[in-house]
CHARMM internal coordinates of N, CA and C (Angstrom, degrees):
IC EDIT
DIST 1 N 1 CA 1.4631
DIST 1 CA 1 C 1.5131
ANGL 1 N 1 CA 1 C 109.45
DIST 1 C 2 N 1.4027
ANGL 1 CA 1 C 2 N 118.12
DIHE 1 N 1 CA 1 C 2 N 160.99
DIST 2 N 2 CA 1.2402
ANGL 1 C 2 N 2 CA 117.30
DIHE 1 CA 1 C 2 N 2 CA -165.06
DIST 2 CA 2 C 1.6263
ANGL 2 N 2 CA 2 C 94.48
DIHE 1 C 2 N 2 CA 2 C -116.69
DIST 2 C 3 N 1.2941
ANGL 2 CA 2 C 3 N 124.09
DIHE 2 N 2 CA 2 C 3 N 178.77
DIST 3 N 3 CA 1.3684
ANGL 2 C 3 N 3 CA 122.40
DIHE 2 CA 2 C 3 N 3 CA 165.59
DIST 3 CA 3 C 1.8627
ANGL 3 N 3 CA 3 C 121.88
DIHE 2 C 3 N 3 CA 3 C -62.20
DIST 3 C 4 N 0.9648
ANGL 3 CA 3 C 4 N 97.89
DIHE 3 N 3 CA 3 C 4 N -40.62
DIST 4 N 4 CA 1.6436
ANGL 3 C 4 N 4 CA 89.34
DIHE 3 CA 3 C 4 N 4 CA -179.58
DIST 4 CA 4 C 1.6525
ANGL 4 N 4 CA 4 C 117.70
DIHE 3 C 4 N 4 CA 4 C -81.26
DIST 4 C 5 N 1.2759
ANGL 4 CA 4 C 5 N 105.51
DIHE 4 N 4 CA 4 C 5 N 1.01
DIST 5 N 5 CA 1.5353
ANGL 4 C 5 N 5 CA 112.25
DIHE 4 CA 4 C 5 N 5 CA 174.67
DIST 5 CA 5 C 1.7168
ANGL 5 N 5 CA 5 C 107.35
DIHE 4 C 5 N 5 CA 5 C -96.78
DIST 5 C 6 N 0.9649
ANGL 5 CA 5 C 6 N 111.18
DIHE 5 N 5 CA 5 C 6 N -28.43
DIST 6 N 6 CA 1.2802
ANGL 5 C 6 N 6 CA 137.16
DIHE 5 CA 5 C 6 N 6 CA -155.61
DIST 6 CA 6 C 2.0847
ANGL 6 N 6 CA 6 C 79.31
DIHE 5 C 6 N 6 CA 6 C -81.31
DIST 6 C 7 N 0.9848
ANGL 6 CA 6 C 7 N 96.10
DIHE 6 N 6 CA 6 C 7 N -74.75
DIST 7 N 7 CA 1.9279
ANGL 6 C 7 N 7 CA 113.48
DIHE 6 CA 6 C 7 N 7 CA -172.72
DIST 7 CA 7 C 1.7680
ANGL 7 N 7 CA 7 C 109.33
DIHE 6 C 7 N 7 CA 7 C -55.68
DIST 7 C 8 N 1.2797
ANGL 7 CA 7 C 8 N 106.09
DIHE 7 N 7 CA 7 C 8 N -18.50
DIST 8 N 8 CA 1.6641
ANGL 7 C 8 N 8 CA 96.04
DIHE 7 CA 7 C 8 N 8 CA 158.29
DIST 8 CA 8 C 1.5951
ANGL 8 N 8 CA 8 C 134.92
DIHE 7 C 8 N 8 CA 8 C -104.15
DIST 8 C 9 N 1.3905
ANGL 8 CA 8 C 9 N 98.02
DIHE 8 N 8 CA 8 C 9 N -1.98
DIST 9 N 9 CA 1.5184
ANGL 8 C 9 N 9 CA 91.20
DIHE 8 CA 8 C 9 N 9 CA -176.23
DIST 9 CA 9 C 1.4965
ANGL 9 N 9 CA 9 C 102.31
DIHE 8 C 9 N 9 CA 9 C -78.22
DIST 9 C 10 N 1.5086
ANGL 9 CA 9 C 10 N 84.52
DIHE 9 N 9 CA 9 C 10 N 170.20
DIST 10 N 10 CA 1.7173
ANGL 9 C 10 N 10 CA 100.27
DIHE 9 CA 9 C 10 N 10 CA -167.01
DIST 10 CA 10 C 1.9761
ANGL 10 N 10 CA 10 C 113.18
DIHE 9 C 10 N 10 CA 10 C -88.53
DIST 10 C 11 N 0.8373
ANGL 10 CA 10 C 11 N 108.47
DIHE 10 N 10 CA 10 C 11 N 144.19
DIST 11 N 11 CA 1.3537
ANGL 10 C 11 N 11 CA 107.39
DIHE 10 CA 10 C 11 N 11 CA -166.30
DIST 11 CA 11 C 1.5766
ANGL 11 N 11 CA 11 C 111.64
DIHE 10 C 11 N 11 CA 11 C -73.39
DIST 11 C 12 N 1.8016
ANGL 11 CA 11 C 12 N 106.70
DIHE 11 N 11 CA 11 C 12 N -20.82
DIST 12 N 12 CA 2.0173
ANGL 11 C 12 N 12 CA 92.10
DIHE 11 CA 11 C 12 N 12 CA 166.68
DIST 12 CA 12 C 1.4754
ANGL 12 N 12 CA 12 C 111.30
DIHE 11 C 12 N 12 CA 12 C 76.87
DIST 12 C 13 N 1.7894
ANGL 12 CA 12 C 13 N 105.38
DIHE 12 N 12 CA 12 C 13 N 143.64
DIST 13 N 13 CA 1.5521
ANGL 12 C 13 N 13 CA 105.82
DIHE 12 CA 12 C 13 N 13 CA 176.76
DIST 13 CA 13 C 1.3300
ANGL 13 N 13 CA 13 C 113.72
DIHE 12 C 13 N 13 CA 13 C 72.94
DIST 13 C 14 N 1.2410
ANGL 13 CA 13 C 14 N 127.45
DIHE 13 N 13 CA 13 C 14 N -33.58
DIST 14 N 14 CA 1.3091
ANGL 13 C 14 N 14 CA 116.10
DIHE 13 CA 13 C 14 N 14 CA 168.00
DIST 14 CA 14 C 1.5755
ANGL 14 N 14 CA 14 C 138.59
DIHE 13 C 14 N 14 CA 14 C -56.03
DIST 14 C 15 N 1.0836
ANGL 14 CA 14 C 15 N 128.41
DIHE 14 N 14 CA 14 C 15 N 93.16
DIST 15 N 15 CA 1.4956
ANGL 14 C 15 N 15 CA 120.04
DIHE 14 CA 14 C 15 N 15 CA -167.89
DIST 15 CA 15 C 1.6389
ANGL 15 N 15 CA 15 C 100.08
DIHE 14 C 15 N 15 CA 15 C -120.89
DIST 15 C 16 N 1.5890
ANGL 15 CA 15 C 16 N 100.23
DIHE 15 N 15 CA 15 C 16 N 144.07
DIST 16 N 16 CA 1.2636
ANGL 15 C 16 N 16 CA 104.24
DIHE 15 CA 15 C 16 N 16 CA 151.25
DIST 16 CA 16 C 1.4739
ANGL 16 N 16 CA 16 C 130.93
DIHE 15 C 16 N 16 CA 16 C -27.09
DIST 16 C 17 N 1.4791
ANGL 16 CA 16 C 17 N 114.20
DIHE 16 N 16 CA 16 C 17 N 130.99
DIST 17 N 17 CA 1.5423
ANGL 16 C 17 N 17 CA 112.61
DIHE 16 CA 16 C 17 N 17 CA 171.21
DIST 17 CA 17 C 1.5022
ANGL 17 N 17 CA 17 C 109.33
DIHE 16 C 17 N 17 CA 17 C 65.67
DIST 17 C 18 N 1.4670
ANGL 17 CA 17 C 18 N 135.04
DIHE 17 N 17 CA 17 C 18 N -3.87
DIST 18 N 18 CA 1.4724
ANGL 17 C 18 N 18 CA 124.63
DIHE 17 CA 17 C 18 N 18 CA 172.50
DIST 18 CA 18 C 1.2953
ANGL 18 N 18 CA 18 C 125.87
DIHE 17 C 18 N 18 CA 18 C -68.48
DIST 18 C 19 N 1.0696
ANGL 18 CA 18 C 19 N 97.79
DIHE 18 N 18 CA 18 C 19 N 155.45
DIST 19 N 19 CA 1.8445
ANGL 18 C 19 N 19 CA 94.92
DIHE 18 CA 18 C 19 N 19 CA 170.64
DIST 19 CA 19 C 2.0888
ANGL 19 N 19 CA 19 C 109.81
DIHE 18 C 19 N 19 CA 19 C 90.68
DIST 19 C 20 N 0.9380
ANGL 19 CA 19 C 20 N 110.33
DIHE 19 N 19 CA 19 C 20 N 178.62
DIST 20 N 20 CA 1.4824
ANGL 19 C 20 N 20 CA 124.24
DIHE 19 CA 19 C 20 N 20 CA -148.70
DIST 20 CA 20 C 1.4526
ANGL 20 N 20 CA 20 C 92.73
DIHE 19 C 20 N 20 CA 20 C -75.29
DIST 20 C 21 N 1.4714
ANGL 20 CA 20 C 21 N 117.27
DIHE 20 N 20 CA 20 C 21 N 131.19
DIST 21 N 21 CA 1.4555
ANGL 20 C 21 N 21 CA 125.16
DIHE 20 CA 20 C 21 N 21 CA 164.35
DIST 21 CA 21 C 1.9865
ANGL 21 N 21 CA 21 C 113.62
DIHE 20 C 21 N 21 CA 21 C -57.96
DIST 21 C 22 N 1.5736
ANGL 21 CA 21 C 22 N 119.46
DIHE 21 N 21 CA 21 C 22 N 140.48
DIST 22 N 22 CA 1.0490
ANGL 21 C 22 N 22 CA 99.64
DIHE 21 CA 21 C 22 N 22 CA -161.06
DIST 22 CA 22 C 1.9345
ANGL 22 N 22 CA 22 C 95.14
DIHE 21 C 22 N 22 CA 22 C -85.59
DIST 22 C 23 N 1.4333
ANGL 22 CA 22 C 23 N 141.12
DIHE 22 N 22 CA 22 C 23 N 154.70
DIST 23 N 23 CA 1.2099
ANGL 22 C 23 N 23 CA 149.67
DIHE 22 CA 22 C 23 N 23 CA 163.08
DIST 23 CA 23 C 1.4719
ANGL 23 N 23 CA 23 C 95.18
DIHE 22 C 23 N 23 CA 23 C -45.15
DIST 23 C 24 N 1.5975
ANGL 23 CA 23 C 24 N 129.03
DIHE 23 N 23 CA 23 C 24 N 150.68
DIST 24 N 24 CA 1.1118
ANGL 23 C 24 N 24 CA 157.89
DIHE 23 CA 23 C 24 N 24 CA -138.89
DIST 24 CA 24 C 1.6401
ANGL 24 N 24 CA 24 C 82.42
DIHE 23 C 24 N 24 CA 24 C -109.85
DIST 24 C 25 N 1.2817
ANGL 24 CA 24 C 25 N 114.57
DIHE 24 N 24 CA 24 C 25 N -58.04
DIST 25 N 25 CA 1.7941
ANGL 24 C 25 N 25 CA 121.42
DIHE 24 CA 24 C 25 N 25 CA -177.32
DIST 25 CA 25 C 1.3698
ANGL 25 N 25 CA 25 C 92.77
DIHE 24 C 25 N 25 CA 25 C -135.82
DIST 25 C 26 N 1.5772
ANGL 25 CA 25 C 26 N 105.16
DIHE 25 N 25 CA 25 C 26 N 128.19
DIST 26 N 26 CA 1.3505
ANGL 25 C 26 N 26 CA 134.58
DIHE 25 CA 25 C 26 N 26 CA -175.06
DIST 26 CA 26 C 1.5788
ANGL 26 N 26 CA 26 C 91.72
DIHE 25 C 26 N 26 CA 26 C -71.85
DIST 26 C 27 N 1.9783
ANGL 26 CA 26 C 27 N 116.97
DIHE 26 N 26 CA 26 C 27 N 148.71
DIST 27 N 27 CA 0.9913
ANGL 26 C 27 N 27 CA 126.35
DIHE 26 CA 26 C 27 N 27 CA 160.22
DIST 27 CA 27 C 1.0007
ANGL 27 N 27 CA 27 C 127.67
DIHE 26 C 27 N 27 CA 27 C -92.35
DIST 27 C 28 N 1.5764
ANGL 27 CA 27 C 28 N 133.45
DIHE 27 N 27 CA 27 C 28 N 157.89
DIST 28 N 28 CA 1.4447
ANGL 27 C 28 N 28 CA 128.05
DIHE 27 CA 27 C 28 N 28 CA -161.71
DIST 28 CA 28 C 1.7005
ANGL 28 N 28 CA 28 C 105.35
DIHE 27 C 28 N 28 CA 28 C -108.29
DIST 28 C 29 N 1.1931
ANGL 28 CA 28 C 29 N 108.80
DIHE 28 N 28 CA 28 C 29 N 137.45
DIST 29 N 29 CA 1.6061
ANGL 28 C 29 N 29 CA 96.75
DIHE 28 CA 28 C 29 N 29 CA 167.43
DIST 29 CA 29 C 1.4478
ANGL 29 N 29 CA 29 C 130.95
DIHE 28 C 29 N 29 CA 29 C -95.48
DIST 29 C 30 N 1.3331
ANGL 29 CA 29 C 30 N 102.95
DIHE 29 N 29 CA 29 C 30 N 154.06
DIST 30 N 30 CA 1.5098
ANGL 29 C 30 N 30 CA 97.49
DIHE 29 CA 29 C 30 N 30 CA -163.87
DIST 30 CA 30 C 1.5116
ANGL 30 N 30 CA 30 C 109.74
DIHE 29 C 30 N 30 CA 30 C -123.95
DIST 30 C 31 N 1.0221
ANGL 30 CA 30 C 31 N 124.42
DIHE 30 N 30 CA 30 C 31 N 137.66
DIST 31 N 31 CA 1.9926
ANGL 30 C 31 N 31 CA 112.39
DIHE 30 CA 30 C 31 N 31 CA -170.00
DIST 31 CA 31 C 1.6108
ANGL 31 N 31 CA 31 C 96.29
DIHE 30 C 31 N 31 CA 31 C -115.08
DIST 31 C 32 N 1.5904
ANGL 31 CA 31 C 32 N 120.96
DIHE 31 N 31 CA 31 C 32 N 131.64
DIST 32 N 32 CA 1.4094
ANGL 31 C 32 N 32 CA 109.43
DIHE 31 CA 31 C 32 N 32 CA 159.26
DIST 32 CA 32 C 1.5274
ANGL 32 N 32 CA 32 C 105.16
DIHE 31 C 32 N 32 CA 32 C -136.25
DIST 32 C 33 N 0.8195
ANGL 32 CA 32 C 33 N 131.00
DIHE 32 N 32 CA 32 C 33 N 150.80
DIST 33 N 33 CA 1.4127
ANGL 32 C 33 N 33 CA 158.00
DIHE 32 CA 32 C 33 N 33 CA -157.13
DIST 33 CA 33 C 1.7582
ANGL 33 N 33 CA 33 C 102.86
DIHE 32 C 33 N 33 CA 33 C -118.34
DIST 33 C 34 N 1.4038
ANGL 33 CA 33 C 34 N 93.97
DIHE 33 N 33 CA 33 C 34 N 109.20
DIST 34 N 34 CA 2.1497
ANGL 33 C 34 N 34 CA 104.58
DIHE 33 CA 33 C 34 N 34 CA -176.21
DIST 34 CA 34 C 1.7546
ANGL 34 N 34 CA 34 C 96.40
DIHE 33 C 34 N 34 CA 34 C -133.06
DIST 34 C 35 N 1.7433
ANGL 34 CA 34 C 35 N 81.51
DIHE 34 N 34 CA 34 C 35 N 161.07
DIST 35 N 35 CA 1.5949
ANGL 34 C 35 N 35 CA 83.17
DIHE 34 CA 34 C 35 N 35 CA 176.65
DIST 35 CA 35 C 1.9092
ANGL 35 N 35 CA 35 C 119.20
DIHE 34 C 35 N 35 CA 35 C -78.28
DIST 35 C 36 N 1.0343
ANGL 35 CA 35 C 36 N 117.15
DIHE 35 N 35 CA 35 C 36 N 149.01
DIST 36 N 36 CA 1.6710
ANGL 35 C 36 N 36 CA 116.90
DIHE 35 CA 35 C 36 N 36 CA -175.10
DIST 36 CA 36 C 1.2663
ANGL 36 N 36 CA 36 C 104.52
DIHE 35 C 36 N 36 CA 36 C -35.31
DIST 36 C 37 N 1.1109
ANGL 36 CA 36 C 37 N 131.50
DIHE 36 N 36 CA 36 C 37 N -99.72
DIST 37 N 37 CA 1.4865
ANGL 36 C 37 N 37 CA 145.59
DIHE 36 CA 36 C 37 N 37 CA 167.94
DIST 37 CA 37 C 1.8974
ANGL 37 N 37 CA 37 C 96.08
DIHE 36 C 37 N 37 CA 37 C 3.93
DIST 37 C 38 N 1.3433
ANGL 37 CA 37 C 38 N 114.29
DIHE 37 N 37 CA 37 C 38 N -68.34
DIST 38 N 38 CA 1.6869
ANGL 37 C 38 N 38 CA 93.76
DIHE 37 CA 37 C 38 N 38 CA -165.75
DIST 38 CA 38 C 1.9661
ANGL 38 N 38 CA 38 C 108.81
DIHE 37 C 38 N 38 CA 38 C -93.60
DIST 38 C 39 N 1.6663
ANGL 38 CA 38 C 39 N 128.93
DIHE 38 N 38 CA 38 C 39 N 8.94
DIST 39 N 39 CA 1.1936
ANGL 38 C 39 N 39 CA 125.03
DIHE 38 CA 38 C 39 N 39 CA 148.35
DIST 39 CA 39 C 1.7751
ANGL 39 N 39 CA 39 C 106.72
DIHE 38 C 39 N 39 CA 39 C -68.57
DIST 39 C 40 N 1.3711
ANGL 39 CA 39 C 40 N 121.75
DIHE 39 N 39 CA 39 C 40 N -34.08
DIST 40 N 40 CA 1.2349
ANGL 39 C 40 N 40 CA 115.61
DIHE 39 CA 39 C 40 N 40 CA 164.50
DIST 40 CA 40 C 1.5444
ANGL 40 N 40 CA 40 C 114.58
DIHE 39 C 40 N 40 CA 40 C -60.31
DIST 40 C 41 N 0.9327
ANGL 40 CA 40 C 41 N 106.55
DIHE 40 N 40 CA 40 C 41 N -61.20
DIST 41 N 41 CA 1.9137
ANGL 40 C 41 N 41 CA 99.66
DIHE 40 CA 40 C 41 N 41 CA -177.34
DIST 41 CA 41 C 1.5362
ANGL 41 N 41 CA 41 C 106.27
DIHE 40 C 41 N 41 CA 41 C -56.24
DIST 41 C 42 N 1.1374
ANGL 41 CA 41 C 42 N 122.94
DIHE 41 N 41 CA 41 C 42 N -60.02
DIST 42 N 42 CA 1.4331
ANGL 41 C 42 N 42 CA 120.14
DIHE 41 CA 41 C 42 N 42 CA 155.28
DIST 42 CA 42 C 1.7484
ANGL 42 N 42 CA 42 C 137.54
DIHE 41 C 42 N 42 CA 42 C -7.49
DIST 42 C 43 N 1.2080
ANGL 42 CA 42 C 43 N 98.41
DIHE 42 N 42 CA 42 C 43 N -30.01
DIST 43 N 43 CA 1.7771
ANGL 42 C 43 N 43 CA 113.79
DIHE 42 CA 42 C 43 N 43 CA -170.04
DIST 43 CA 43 C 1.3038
ANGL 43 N 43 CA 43 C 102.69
DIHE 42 C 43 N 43 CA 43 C -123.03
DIST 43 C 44 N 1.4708
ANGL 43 CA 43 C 44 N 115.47
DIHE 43 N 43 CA 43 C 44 N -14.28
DIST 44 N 44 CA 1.8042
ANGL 43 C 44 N 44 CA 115.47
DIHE 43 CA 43 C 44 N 44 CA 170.27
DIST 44 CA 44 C 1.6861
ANGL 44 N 44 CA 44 C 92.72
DIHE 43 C 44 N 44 CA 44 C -79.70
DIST 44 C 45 N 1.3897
ANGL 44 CA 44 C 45 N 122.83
DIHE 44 N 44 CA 44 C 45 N -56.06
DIST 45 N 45 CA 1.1151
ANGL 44 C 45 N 45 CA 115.71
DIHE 44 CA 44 C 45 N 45 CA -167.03
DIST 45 CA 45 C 1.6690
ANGL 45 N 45 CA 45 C 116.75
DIHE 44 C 45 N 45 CA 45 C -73.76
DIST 45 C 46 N 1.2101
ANGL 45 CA 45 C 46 N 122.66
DIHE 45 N 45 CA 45 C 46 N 2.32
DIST 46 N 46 CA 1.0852
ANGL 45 C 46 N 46 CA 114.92
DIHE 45 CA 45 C 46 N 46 CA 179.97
DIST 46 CA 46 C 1.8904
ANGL 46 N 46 CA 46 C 107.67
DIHE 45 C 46 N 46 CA 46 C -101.04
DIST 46 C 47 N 1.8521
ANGL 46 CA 46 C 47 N 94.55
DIHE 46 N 46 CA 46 C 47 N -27.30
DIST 47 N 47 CA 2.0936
ANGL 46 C 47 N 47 CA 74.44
DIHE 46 CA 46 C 47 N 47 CA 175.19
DIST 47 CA 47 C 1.4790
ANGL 47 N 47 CA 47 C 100.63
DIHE 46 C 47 N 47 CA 47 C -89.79
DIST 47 C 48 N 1.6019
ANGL 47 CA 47 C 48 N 133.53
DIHE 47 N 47 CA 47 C 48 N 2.04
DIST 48 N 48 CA 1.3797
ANGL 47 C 48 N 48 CA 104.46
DIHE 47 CA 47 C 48 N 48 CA 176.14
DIST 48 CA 48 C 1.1523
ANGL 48 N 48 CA 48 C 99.47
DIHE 47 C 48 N 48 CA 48 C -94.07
DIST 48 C 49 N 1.3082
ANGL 48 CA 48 C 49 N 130.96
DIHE 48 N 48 CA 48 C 49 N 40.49
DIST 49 N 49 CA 1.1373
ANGL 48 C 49 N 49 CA 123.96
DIHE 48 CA 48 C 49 N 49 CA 178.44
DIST 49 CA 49 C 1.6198
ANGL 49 N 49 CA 49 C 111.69
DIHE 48 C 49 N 49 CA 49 C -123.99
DIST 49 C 50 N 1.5691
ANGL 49 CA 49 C 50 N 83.09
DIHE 49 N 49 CA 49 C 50 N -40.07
DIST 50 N 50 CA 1.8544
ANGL 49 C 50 N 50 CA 95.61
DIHE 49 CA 49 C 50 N 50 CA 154.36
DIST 50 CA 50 C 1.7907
ANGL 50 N 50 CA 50 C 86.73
DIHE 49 C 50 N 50 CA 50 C 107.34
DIST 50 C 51 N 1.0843
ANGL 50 CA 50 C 51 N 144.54
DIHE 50 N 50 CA 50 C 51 N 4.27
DIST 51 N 51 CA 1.1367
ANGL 50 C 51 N 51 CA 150.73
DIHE 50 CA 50 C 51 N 51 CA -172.01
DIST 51 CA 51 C 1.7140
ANGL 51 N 51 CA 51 C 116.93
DIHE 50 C 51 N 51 CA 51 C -110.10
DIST 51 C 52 N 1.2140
ANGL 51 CA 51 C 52 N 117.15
DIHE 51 N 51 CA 51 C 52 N 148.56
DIST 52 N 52 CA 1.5236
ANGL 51 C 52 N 52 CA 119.94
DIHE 51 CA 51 C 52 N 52 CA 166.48
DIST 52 CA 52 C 1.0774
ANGL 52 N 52 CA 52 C 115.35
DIHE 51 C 52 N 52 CA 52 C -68.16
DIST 52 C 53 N 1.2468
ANGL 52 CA 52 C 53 N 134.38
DIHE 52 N 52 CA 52 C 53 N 173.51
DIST 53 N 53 CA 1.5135
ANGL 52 C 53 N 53 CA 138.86
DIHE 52 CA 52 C 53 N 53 CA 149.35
DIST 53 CA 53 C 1.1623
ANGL 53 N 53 CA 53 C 118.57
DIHE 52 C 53 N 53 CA 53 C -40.27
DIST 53 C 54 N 1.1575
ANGL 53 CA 53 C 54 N 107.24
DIHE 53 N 53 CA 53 C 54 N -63.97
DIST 54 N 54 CA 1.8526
ANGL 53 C 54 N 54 CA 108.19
DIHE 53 CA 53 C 54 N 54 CA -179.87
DIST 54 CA 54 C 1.5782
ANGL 54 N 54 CA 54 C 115.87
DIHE 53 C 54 N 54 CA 54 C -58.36
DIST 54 C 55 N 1.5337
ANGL 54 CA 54 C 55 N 127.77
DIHE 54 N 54 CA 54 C 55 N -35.75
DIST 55 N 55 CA 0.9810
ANGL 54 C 55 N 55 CA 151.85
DIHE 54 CA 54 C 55 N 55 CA -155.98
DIST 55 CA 55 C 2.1710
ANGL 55 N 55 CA 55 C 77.61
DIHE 54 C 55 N 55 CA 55 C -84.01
DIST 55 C 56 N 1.3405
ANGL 55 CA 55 C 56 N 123.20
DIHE 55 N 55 CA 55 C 56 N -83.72
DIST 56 N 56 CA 1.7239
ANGL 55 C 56 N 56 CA 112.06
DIHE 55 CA 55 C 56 N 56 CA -175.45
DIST 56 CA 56 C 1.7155
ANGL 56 N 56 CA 56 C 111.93
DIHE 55 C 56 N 56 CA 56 C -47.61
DIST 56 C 57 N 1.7255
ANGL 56 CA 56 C 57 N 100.70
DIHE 56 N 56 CA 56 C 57 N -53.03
DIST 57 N 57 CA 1.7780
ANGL 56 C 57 N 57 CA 61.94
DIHE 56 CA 56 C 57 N 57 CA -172.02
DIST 57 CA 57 C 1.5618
ANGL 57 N 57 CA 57 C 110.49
DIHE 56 C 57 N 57 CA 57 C -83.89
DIST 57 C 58 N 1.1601
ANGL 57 CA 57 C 58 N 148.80
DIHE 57 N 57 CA 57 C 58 N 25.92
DIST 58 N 58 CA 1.1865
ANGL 57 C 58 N 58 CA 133.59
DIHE 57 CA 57 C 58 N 58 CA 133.42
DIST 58 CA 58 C 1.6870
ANGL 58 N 58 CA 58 C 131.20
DIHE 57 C 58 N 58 CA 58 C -66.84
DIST 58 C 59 N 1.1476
ANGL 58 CA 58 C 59 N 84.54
DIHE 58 N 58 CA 58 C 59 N -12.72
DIST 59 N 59 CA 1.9954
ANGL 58 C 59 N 59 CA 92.86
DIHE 58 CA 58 C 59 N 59 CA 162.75
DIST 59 CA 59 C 1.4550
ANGL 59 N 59 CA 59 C 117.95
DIHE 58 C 59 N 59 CA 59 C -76.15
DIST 59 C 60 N 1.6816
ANGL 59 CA 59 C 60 N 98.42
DIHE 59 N 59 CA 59 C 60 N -42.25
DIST 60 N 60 CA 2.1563
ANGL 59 C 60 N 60 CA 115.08
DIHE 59 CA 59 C 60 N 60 CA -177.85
DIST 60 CA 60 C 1.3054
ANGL 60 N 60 CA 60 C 79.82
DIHE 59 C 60 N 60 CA 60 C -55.71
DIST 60 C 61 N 1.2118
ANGL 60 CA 60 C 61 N 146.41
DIHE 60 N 60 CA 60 C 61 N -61.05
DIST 61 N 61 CA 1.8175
ANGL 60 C 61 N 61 CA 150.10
DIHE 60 CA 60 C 61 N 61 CA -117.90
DIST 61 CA 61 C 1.4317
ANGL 61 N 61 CA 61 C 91.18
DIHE 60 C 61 N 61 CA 61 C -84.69
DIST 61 C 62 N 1.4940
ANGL 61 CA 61 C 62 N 106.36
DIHE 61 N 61 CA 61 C 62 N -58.82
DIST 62 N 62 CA 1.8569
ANGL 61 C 62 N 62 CA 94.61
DIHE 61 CA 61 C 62 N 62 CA -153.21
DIST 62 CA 62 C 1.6974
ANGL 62 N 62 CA 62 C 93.48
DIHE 61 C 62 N 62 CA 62 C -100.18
DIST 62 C 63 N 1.2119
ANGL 62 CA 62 C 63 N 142.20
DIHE 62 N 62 CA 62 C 63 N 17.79
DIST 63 N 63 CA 1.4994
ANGL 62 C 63 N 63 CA 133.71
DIHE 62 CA 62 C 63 N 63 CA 135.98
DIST 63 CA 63 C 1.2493
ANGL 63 N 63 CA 63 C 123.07
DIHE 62 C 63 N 63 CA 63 C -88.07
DIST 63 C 64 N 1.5740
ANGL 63 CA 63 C 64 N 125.36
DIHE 63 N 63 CA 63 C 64 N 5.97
DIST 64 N 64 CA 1.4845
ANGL 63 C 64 N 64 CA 128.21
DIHE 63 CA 63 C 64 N 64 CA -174.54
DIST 64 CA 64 C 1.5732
ANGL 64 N 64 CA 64 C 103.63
DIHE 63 C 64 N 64 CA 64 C -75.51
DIST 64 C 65 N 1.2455
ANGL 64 CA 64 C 65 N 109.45
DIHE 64 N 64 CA 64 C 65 N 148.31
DIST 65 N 65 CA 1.7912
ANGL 64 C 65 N 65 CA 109.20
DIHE 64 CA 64 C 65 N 65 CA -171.27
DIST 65 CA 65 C 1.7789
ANGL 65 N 65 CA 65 C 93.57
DIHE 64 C 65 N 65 CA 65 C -105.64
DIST 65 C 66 N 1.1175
ANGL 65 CA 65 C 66 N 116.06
DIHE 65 N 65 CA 65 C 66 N 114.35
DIST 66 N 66 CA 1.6152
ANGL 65 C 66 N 66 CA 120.59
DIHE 65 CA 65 C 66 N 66 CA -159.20
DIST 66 CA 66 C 1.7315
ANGL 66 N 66 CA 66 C 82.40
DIHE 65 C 66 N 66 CA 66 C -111.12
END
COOR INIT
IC SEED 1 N 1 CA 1 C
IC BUILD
């Protein structure tokens, strides 16, 4: 292909309405920094738990007695 053939094709896959609905209220990200040893304990306890990361500590969050 040459450049000007190359610069008209159509890019494809694009359809109306595809792709991920946007969240009602955007989530915020949060970065924390742990020692190895307990991001490891961390990721055992989160698949026997059957949950993501975000999914446990949003459980610690809304049972915390503030």
């Amino acid at each position: 292909m040459i450049w000007w053939e190359i610069e008209n094709m159509g890019h494809g896959g694009k359809r109306e309405g595809a792709g991920r609905k946007p969240r009602p209220v955007a989530r915020e990200a949060v970065t924390v920094r742990l020692e190895p040893e307990l991001v490891e304990k961390f990721r055992k306890l989160c698949t026997a738990k059957g949950r993501s990361q975000a999914e446990q500590i949003t459980e610690w969050i809304k049972r915390a007695r503030l």
